[in-house]
C-alpha positions as CSV (number, residue, x, y, z in Angstrom):
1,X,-51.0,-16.9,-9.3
2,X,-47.2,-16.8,-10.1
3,X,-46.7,-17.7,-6.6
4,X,-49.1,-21.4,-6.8
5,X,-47.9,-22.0,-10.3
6,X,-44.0,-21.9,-8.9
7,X,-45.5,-24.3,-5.9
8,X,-47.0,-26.1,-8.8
9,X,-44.4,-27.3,-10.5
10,X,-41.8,-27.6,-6.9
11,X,-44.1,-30.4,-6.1
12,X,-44.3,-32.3,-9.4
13,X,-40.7,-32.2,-9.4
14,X,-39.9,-33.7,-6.1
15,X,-43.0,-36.6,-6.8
16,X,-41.2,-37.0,-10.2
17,X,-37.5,-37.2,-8.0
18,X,-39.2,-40.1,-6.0
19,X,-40.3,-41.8,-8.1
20,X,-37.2,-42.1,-10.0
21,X,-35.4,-43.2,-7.0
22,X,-37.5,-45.8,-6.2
23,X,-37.1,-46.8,-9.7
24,X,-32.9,-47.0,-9.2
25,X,-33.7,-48.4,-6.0
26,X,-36.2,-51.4,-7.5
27,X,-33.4,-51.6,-10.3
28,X,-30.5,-52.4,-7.6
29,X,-32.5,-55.0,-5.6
30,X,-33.0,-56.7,-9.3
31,X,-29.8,-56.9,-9.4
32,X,-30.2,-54.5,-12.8
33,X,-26.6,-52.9,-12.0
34,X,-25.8,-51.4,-15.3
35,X,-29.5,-49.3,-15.8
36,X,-28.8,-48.2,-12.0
37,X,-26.1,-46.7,-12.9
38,X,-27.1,-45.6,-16.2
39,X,-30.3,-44.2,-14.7
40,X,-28.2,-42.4,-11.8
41,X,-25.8,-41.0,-14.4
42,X,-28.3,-39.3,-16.1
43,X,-30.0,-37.4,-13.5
44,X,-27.5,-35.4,-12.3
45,X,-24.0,-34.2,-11.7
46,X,-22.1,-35.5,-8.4
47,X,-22.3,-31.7,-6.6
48,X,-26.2,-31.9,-6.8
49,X,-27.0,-35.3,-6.0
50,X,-28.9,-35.8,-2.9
51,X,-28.6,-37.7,-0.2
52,X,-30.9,-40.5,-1.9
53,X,-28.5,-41.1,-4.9
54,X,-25.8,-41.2,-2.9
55,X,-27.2,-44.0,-1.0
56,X,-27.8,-45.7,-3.9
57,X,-24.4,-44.7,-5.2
58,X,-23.2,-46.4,-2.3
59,X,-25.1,-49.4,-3.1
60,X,-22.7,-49.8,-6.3
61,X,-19.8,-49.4,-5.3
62,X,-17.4,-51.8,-5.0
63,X,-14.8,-51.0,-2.5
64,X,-16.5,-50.8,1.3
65,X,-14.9,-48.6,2.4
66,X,-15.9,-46.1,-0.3
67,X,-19.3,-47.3,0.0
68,X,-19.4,-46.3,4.0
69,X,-18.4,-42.8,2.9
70,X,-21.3,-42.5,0.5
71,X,-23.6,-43.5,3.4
72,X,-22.7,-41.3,5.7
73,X,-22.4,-38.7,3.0
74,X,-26.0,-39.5,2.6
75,X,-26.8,-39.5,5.9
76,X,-25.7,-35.8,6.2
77,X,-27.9,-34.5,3.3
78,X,-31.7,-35.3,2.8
79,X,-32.2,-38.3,2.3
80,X,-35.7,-40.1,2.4
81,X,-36.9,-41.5,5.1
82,X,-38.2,-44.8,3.3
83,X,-33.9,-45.5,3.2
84,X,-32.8,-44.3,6.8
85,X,-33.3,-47.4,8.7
86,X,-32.0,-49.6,6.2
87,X,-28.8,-47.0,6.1
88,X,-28.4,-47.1,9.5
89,X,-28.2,-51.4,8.9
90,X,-25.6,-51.4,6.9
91,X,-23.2,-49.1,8.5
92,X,-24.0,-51.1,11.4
93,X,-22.6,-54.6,9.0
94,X,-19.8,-52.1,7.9
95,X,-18.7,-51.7,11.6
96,X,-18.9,-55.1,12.3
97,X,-16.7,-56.1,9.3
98,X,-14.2,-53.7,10.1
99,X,-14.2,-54.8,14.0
100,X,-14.8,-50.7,14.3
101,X,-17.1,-51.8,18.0
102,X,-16.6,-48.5,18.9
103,X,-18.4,-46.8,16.0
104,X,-20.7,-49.6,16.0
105,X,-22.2,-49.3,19.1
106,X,-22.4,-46.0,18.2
107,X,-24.4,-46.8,15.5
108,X,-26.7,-49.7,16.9
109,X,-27.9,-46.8,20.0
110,X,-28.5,-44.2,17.4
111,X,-30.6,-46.3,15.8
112,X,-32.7,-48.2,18.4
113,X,-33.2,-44.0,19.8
114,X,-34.8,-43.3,16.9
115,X,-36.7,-46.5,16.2
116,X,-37.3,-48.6,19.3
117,X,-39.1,-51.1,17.3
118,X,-37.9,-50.6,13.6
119,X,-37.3,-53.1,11.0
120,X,-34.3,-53.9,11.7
121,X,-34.1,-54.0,15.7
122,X,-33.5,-57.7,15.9
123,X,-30.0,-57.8,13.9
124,X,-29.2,-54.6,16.0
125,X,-30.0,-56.2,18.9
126,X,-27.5,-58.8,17.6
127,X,-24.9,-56.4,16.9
128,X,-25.1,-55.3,20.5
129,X,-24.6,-59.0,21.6
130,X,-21.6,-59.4,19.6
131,X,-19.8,-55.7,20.5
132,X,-20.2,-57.3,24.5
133,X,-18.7,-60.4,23.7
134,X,-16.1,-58.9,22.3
135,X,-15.2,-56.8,25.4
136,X,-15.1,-60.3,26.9
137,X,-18.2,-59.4,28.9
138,X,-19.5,-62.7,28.7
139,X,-21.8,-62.1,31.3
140,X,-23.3,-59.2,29.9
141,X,-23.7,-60.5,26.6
142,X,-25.6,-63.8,28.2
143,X,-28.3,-61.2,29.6
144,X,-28.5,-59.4,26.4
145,X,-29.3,-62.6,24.6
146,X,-31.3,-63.8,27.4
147,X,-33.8,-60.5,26.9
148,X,-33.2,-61.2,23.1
149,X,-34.6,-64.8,23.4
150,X,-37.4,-63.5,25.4
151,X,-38.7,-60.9,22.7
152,X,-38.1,-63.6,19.6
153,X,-39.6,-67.1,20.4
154,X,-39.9,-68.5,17.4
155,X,-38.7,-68.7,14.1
156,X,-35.4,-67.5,12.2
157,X,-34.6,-65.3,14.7
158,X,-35.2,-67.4,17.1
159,X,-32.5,-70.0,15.6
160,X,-30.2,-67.4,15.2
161,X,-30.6,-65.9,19.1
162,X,-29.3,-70.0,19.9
163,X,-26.8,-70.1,17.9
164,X,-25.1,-66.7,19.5
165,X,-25.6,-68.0,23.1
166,X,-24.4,-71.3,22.4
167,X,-20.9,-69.5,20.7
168,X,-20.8,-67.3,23.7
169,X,-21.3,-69.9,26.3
170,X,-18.6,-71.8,24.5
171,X,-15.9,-68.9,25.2
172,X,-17.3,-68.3,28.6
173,X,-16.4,-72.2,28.9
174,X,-19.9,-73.3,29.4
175,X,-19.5,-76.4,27.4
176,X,-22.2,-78.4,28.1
177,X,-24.9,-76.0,27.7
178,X,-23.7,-74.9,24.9
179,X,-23.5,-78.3,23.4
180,X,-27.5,-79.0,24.9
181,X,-28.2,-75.7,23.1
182,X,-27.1,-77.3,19.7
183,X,-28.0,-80.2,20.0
184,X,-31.5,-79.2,20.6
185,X,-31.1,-77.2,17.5
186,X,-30.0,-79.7,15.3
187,X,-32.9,-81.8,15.9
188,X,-35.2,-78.7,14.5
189,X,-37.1,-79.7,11.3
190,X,-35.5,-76.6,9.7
191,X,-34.0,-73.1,9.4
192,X,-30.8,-71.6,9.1
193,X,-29.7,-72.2,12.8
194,X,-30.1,-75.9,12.2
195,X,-27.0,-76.3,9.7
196,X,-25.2,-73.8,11.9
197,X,-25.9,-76.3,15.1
198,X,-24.2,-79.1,12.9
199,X,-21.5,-78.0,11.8
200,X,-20.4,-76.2,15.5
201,X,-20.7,-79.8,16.6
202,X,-18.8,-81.6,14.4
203,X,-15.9,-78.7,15.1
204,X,-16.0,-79.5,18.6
205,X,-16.1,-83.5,18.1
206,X,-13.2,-82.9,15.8
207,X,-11.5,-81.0,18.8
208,X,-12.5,-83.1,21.5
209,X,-11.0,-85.7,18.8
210,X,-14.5,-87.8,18.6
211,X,-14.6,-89.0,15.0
212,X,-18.1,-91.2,15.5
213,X,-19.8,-87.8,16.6
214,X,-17.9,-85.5,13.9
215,X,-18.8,-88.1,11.2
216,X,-22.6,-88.2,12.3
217,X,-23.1,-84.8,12.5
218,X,-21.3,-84.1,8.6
219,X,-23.7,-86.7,7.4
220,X,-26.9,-85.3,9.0
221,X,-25.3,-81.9,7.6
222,X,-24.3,-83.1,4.5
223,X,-28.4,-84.8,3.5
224,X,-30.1,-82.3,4.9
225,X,-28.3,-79.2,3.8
226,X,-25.7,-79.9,0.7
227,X,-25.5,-76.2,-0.1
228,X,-24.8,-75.0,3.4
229,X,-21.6,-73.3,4.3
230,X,-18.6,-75.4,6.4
231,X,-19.3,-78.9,4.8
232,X,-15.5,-78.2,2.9
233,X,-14.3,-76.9,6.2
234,X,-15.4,-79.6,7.7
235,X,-14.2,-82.5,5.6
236,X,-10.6,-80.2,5.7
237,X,-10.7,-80.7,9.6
238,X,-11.4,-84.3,9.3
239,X,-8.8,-84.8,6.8
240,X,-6.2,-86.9,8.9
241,X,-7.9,-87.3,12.3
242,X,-7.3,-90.7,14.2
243,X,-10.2,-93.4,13.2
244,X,-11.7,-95.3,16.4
245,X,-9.8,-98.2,14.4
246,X,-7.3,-99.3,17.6
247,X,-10.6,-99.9,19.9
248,X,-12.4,-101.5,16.3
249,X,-9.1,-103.9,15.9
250,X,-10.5,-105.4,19.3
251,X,-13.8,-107.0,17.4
252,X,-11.3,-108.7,15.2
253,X,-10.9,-111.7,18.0
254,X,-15.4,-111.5,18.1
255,X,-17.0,-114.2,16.7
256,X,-19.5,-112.9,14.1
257,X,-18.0,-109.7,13.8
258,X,-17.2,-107.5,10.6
259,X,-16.3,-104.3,9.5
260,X,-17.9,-101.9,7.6
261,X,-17.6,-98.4,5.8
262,X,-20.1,-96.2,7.0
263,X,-21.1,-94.0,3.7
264,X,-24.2,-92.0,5.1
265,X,-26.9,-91.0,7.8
266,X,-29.9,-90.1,6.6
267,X,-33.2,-89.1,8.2
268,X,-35.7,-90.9,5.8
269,X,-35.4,-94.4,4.3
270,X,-35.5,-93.3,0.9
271,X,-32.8,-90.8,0.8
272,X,-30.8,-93.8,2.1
273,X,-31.7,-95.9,-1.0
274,X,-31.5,-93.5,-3.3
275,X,-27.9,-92.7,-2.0
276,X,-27.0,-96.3,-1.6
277,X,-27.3,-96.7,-5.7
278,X,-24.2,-94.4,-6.4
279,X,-22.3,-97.4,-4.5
280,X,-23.4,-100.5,-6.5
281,X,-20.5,-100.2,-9.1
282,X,-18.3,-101.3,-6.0
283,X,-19.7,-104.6,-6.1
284,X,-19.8,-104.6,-2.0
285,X,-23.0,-105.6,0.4
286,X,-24.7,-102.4,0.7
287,X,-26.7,-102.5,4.4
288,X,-28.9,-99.6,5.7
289,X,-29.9,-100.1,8.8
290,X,-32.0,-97.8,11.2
291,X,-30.8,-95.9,14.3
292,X,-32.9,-94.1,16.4
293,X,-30.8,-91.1,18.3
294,X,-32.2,-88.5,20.8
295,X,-35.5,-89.7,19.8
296,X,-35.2,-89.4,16.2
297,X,-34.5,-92.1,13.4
298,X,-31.8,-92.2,11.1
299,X,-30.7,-94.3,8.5
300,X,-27.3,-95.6,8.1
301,X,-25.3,-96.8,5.1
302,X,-23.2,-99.4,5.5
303,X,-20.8,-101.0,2.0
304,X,-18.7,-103.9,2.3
305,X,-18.2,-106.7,5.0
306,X,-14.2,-107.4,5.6
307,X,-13.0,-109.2,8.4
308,X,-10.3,-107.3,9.2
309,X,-9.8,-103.7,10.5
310,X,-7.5,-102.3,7.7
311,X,-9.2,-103.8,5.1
312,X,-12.0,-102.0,5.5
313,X,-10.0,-98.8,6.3
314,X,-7.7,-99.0,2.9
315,X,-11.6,-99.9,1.1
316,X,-12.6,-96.4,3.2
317,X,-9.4,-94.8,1.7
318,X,-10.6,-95.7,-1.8
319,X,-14.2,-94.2,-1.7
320,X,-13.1,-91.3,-0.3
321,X,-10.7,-90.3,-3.2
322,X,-13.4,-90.9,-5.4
323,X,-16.0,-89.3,-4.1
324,X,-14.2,-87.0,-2.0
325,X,-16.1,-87.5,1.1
326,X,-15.5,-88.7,4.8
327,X,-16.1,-91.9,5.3
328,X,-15.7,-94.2,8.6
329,X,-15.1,-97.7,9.5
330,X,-17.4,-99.5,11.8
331,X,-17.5,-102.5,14.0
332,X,-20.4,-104.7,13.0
């Protein structure tokens, strides 16, 4: 009797331990730092946590580095098997950070051993991808995305499978597939590769000194994603770069010709006109006309009509201080 009743209670307290650690846990994915804490504080001293609240532990603290010694501090006691994959994860993104490919690797084949077809065996696929290309085995990390691209056809991962061999293809200096692989990307209704794909080719237009294209591809960027990351980047590249202004100076001696400051490209009508409205108070002809690229149709702002070349420009000059935005001068 003494024996079950001692059983007894073993077993309500490690249900009762779960359950408050999936509480802390549900509290730090609420962003609820504070009662994490509060709740970890109270439950025991640091020489008897196990390796569940130091995971968690881990998952409040500030300073990575600190935060990599808690996981692996967890890893090394008993930690639950609901958190080992997800543990594995981030030491894998701690790795990465730190450019440790060494322990990394280490990491990513450890954890595709144990689960060949966990949760997270797409990102560590990924991981592998990146820890070749860093080697500079270019080739290697072509195959690796080719058999990635293979498993994942669709979707997200997908996007993000494109995006890694178009950047590696680019260092192998496989330009023009890379550039077909982006382009084919940017013309995806949506998805987080699609903003990537844009903003890769404005950099190379920028490098390749191509305004037109580096312009286009901000705008489409710009409408179709205003919060994504590298629209400042890119404006910060732009800033300065030679206009197509000494070939446009040309249309000056054309009969019928003009210049105009191209303000936008937009892929429906309405988000042209509803844009266009913000440029009234300029008291310039405000044009959109549509342009149908790669099969797709776009809608192009156009203010003002000056005959002359720098007009325009010094008119360009003006908007863009205001609205701090790129602008460009067309031939019309």
């Amino acid at each position: 009797m003494k024996k079950i009743i001692l059983f007894t209670i073993a077993s309500i307290l490690i249900l009762s331990h779960s359950i408050c650690a999936k509480n802390v846990y549900s509290l730090i994915k609420q962003g609820k730092i504070a009662e994490a804490k509060d709740s970890l504080s109270n439950r025991a001293s640091a020489l008897n946590r196990n390796g569940n609240d130091l995971y968690f532990l881990s998952m409040l603290e500030e300073s990575a580095d600190k935060s990599a010694q808690l996981i692996n501090a967890a890893l090394r006691a008993s930690v639950s098997a609901t958190y080992q994959q997800e543990i594995y994860y981030r030491l894998a993104q701690y790795y990465f950070i730190k450019e440790d490919y060494r322990l990394l690797q280490n990491t990513v084949n450890e954890y595709l051993q144990k689960w060949e077809n966990g949760k997270f065996r797409a990102d560590m696929f990924r991981f592998r991808i990146y820890f070749e290309e860093n080697k500079k085995n270019f080739n290697s990390a072509i195959r690796e995305i080719d058999r990635y691209l293979l498993e994942y056809t669709k979707g997200d991962r997908q996007q993000y499978g494109m995006i890694d061999k178009a950047r590696i293809m680019q260092r192998y200096n496989k330009k023009v597939g890379a550039n077909k692989i982006l382009r084919t990307l940017s013309r995806k209704k949506s998805g987080p590769g699609v903003p990537m794909a844009l903003y890769t080719l404005a950099s190379v237009a920028i490098k390749t000194k191509k305004t037109d294209d580096a312009v286009f591809y901000y705008n489409i960027q710009r409408e179709g994603y205003p919060s994504s990351v590298g629209l400042d980047a890119t404006i910060d590249k732009m800033t300065g770069m030679a206009t197509s202004g000494d070939n446009d100076s040309r249309a000056e001696q054309l009969t019928d010709t003009y210049y105009s400051v191209q303000v936008g490209v937009f892929s429906s009508n309405s988000n042209a006109k509803k844009f266009s409205k913000s440029f009234k108070t300029y008291n310039k002809k405000i044009d959109i006309k549509s342009k149908k690229i790669s099969d797709k149709k776009y809608y192009v702002v156009f203010v003002g009509r000056f005959k002359t070349y720098n007009s325009a420009y010094t008119f360009k000059e003006t908007l863009e201080s205001k609205h701090n935005e790129v602008f460009q001068v067309i031939a019309r």
